[in-house]
N, C-alpha and C positions, 0 to 999 in steps of 0.2 A: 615312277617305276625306274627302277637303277638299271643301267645299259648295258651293264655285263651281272655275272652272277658275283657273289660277295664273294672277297677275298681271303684271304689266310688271315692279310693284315688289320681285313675289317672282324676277322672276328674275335683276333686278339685284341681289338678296341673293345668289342664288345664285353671278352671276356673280363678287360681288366677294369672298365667299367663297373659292373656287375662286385666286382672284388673291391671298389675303391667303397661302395656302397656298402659294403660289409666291416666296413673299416680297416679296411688293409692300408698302410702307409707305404706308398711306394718310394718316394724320397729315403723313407728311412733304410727299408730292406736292401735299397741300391748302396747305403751309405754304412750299413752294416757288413757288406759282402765286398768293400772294396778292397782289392789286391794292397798286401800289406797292414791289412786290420786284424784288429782281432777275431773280426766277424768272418773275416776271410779264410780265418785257423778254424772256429768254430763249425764253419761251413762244411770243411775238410773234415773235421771228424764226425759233422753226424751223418756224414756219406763214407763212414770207414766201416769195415765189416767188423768189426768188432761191434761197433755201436746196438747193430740188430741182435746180436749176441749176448750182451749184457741189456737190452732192452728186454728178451724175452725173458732173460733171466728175474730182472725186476720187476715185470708183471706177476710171474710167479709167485714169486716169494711176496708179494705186495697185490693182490686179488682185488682189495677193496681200496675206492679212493682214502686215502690217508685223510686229506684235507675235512673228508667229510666224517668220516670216523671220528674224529675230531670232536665235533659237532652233534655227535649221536646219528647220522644219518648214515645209511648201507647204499652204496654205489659203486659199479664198478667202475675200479680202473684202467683208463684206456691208454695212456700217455705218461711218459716214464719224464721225469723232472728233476733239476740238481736243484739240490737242499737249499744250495749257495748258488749263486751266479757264475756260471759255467766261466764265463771270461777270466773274473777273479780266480778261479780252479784251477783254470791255465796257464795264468801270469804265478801264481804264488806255487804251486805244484808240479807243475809239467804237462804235457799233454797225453801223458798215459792217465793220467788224474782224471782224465775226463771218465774214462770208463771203469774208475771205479764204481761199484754197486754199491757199499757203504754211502757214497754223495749223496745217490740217487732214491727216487722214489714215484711209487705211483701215483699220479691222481687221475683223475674224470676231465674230458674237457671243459668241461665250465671251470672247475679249479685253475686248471693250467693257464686258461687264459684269463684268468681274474690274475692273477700269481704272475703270469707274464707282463699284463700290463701296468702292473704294479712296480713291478723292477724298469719295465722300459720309460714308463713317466713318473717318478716320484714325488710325492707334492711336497 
């Protein structure tokens, strides 16, 4: 039995535990967000008010996951996605580029994260 009650920092163990078992990479997400990356631009816009703004709007106009539509299958979409790799959208367009709604698009999360880890590990 532990001599004091759990801490903040025991339960952010736990939490990130819990996270690392869901396959979260935390090397990477540190190495994405570092000050002077691109991940550190990307960071910055999808905490810009705009983003909630053009994400509502992209749910909208895109109800159903696209990916799965696709596919023949009806699912909604929950998670608003660039067409292209948001970095490259960046570098080659500007950062108002990013919230363009023409990029973007809806899908479901399973898509997103099939689509996301497709671009983050390429074979």
């Amino acid at each position: 039995m532990p001599d004091s009650p759990p801490s903040h920092d025991d339960d952010l163990r736990r939490i990130r535990g819990e996270a690392r078992d869901k396959g979260y990479d935390r090397a990477y997400d540190q190495a994405r967000r570092a000050p002077g990356t691109d991940g550190a631009l990307l960071h910055r816009l999808r905490h810009d008010s705009r983003w909630e703004r053009v994400r509502t709007h992209v749910l909208a106009r895109d109800p159903l996951c696209v990916s799965c539509q696709a596919r023949g299958l009806v699912r909604p979409a929950t998670q608003v996605d660039h067409v292209e790799l948001a970095a490259d959208i960046v570098r080659v367009h500007g950062p108002n580029a990013f919230f363009e709604a023409e990029r973007l698009q809806g899908l479901c999360g399973p898509c997103h994260g099939r689509k996301s880890a497709r671009e983050r590990h390429p074979r």
